[in-house]
C-alpha positions, -999 to 999 in steps of 0.1 A, spaced: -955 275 -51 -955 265 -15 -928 235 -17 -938 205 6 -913 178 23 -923 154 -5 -918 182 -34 -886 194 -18 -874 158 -17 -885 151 -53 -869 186 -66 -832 175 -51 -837 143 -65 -843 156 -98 -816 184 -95 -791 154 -81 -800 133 -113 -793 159 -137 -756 170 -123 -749 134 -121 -756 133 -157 -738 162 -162 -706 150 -142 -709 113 -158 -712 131 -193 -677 147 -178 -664 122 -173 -671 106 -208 -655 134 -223 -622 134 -205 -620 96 -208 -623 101 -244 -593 89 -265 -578 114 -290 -584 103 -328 -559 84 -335 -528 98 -360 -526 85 -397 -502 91 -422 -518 95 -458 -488 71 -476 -506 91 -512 -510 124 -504 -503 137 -544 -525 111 -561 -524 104 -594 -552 121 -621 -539 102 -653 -566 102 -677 -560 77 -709 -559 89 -739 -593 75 -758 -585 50 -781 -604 29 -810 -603 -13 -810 -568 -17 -831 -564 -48 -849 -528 -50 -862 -522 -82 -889 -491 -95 -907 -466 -88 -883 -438 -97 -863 -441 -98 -829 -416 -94 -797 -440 -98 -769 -412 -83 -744 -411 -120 -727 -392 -138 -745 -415 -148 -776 -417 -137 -816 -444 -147 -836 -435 -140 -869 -471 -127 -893 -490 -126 -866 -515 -104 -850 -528 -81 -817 -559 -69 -813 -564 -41 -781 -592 -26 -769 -605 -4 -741 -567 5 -734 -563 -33 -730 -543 -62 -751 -573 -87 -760 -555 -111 -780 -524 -126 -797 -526 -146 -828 -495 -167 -847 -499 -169 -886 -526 -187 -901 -548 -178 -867 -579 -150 -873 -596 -128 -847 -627 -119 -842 -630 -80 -838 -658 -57 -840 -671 -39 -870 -654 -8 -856 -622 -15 -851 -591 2 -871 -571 -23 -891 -533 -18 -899 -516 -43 -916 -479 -45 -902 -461 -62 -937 -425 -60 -929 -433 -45 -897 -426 -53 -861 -448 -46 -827 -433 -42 -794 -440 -35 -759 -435 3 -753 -399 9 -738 -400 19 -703 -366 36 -692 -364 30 -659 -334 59 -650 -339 93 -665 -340 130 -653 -365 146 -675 -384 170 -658 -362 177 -632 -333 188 -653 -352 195 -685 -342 204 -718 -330 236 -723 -305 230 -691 -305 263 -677 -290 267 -638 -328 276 -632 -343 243 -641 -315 223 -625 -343 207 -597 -327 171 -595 -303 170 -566 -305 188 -535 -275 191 -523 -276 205 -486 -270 170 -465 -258 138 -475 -293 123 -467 -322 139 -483 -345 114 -482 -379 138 -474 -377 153 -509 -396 139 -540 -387 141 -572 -424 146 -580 -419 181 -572 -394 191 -595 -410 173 -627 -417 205 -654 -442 187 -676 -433 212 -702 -400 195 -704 -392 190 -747 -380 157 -738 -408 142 -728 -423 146 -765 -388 136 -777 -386 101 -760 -422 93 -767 -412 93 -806 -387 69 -795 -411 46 -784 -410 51 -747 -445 47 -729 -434 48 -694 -401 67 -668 -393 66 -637 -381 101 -628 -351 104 -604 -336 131 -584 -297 128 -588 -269 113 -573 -251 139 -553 -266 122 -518 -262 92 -498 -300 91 -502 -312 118 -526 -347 115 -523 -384 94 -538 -386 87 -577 -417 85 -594 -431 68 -624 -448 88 -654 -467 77 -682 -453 100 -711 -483 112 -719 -472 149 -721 -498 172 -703 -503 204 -677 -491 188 -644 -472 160 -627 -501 144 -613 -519 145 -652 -487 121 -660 -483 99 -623 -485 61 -630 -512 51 -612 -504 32 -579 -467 24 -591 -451 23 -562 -424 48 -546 -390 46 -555 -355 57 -538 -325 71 -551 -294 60 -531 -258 67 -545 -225 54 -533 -192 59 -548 -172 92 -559 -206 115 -560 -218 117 -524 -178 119 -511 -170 144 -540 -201 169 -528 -199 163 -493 -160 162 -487 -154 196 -483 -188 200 -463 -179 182 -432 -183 147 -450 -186 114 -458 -151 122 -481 -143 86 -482 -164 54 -498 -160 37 -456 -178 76 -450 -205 67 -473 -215 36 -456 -212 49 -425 -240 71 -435 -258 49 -447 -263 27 -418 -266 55 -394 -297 65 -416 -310 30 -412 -307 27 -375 -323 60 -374 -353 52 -392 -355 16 -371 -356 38 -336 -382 56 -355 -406 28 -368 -397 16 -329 -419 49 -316 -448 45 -341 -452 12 -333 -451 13 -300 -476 48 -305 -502 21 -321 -496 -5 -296 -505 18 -273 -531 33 -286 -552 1 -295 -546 -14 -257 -570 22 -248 -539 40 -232 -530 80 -234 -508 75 -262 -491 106 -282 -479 101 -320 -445 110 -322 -437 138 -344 -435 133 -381 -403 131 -396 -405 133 -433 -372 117 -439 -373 92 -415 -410 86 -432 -392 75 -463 -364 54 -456 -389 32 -430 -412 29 -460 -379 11 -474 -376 -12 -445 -413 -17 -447 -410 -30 -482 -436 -1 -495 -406 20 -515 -383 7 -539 -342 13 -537 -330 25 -568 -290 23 -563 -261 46 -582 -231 24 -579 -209 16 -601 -183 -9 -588 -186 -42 -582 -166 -44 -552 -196 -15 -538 -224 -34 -547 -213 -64 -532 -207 -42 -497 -243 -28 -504 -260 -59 -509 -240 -69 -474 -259 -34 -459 -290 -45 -473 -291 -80 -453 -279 -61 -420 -311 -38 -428 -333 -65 -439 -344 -44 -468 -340 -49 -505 -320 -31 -533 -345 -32 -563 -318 -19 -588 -280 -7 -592 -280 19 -617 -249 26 -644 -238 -10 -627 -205 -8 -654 -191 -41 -634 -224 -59 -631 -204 -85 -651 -181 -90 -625 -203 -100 -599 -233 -117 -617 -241 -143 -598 -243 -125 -570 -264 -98 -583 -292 -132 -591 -288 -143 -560 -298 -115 -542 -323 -108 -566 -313 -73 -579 -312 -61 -614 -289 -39 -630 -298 -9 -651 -267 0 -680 -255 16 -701 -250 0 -735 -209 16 -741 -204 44 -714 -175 38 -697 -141 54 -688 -155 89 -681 -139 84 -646 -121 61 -626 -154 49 -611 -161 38 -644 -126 27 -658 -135 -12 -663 -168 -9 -682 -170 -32 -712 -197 -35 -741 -207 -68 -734 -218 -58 -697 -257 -60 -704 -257 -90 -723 -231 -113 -695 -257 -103 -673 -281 -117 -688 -261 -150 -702 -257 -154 -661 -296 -151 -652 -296 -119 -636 -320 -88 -646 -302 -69 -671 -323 -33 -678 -305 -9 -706 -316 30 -694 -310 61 -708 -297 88 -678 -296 116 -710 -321 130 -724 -305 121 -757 -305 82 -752 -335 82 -742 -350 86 -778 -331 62 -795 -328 33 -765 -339 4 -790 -305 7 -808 -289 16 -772 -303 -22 -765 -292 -36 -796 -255 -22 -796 -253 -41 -767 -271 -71 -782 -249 -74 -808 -219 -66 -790 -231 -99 -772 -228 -121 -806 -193 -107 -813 -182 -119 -779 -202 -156 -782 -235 -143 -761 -258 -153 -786 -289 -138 -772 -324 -139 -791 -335 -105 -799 -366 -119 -784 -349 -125 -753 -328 -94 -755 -359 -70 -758 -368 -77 -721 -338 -51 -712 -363 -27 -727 -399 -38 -713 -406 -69 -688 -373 -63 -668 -378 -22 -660 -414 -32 -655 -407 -60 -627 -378 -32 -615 -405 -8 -610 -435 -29 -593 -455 -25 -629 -450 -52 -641 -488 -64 -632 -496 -41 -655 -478 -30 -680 -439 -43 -696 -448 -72 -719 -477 -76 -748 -497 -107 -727 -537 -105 -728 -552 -82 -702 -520 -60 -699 -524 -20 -708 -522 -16 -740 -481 3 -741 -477 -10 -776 -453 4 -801 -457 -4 -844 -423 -1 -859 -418 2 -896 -390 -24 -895 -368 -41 -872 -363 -21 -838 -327 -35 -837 -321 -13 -870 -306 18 -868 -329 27 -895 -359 13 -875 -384 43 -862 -417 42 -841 -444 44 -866 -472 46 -843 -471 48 -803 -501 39 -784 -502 42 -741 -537 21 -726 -548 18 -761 -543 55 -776 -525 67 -800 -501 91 -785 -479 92 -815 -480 90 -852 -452 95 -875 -470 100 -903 -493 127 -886 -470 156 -874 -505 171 -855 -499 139 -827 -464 151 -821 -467 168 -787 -452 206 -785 -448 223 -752 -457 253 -741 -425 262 -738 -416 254 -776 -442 272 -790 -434 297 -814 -397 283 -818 -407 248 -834 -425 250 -863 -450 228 -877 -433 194 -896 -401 200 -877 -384 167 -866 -354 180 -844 
């Protein structure tokens, strides 16, 4: 092809167009901002599946509704894992033609217990060295580990506690640490993994611990050894994780005004405790003096962050008001006291004083022993209450065991109390759950019936049990 002036011309106009596309296209890509770094705050999600229940309509019987109410020969009727209804005597419900009726004569309902402290899972029953998984004891401040992945579902104790009416646990590593790591909250519905059994969308907890533990582990290990160690630590992990929210923020700042910005590296402890200033995690706090709480509760201001619970708490009585003020609860013991010094001024009537001064009073298990029996753990204490001049409903006093762990976990929305629209955690006693003699009869989580005394097929058996417990056998 001969090329002519006005050819030529029009062929380096054409071939100048297409490198300036080129180069502008370039330039697009090198202007281009990176994708912009995300933390996924649920990486493990939960894949809780409800048991499948029938409509249950349960008549003649006394209610606690774990809220401060009793209806004596009254009714609840649940459905699709749901309470429905409430009636007092002399009130009927409508149900459908389908629905399983129990009459409760001389029976009581209650929410289902939710023990807000225990350690199944992550030191199950048998205790062997090898399934000791709660406390990871290589720095004071562990706060990058999760409890979550220690939980052994096959753990005994899971089946044991949900005979004792218990619905829902928070699991939590120990207390060897300054911070020890991220609880998390289970519906005992024993099954094949931790996620089968996660709570859904219950928020994180964190265990803290002050006191003897942390300076007993750490003292020979280049410290803290002292309780003024402890809180040294404490705040130094605080001001760490505020230098650290300080980068990400300024990383997003940054990023949304179309500058070069780079994420700062991920730091899976420092992660954690900012969740806590960020309100997203829960502190769940060992400490047993009052004079240590009240210091804590004077960290927790300088941090502007909030202490959900003390845990074991044996001088909550001492320090009450305070404890309402700053709205934290306490989670006790009903009589443990005097195993060490930490503990030397515990007294019975802890739990109810606490709640005769308006503060959250919680009664937990921390064994996997107390956990199956924590209705007389709550009424020990209840009674123990009356001797003293605490006279304290029983209607009142059952909120230790379902409203007040519930509002101490962040569940409370939906689950801790027997109010219409609520998840069905409901428990049938066949008499007073304040008797020693009492026992669950039938336990029900979102409306199924996890457990039936009467039917020893419900009563869960772990892997690991099988072939040492034998059908019918009640230990």
């Amino acid at each position: 092809m001969k090329l002519t002036p006005t050819k030529l011309t029009l062929l380096l106009a054409c071939t100048m167009s297409l490198l300036t596309a080129g180069c502008s296209k370039q330039a697009d890509n090198d202007n281009a901002k990176a994708p912009k770094v995300t933390i996924d705050p649920n990486p493990y999600p939960s894949t809780y599946t409800p048991i499948e229940g029938q409509p249950t309509l349960i008549t003649n019987v006394t209610i606690l509704d774990g809220v401060g109410n009793r209806i004596e020969n009254g009714s609840i009727y649940f459905a699709d894992g749901k309470i429905q209804a409430l009636a007092e005597s002399g009130q009927t419900l409508e149900v459908p033609d389908e629905t399983a009726v129990i009459d409760g004569t001389d029976k009581w309902v209650t929410p289902g217990i939710i023990d807000n402290h225990s350690h199944l899972g992550v030191y199950p029953s048998p205790s062997t060295r090898s399934h000791s998984d709660g406390n990871e004891m290589t720095n004071p401040v562990t706060a990058q580990v999760w409890a979550e992945h220690s939980v052994w579902p096959q753990d005994p104790g899971f089946g044991r506690a949900l005979a004792g009416g218990v619905t829902s646990i928070q699991i939590l590593p120990g207390s060897a640490n300054l911070f020890g790591g991220r609880s998390v909250v289970l519906k005992n519905v024993p099954n094949r993994t931790m996620q089968d059994m996660k709570f859904p969308d219950a928020p994180y907890g964190m265990k803290m611990a002050c006191g003897e533990n942390p300076k007993r582990v750490y003292g020979q290990k280049g410290g803290p050894m002292t309780r003024m160690g402890n809180v040294a630590g404490y705040r130094q992990a605080w001001s760490d994780a505020q230098d650290y929210m300080r980068k990400w923020d300024k990383y997003e700042t940054d990023y949304e005004a179309g500058k070069d910005a780079k994420a700062p590296k991920r730091d899976l402890k420092l992660e954690t405790l900012a969740g806590v200033l960020n309100g997203d995690i829960r502190v769940h706090m060992h400490c047993y003096r009052a004079d240590e709480m009240t210091v804590m509760m004077d960290v927790m201001q300088e941090f502007d962050y909030q202490i959900g619970t003390f845990h074991h708490a044996v001088e909550s009585y001492k320090i009450a008001d305070k404890l309402k003020e700053n709205n934290v609860c306490s989670a006790m013991w009903a009589d443990w006291w005097g195993f060490k010094m930490e503990a030397y001024d515990g007294i019975r009537e802890n739990i109810p004083a606490v709640h005769a001064a308006g503060a959250c009073a919680i009664v937990h298990s921390d064994s996997d022993l107390g956990i199956q029996r924590l209705n007389q753990e709550a009424a020990k204490a209840w009674s123990d209450g009356k001797r003293a001049g605490l006279d304290i409903p029983m209607k009142d006093a059952w909120t230790w065991l379902s409203a007040n762990p519930a509002k101490s976990l962040g569940i409370f929305d939906k689950t801790g109390s027997l109010e219409k629209g609520k998840q069905a955690d409901v428990v049938l006693w066949n008499g007073n759950p304040f008797s020693t003699y009492a026992k669950a009869e039938h336990v029900y989580i979102d409306g199924g019936l996890a457990y039936s005394l009467s039917d020893s097929t419900s009563w869960p058996v772990s892997d690991f049990e099988l072939g040492q417990v034998g059908e019918g056998d009640t230990k």
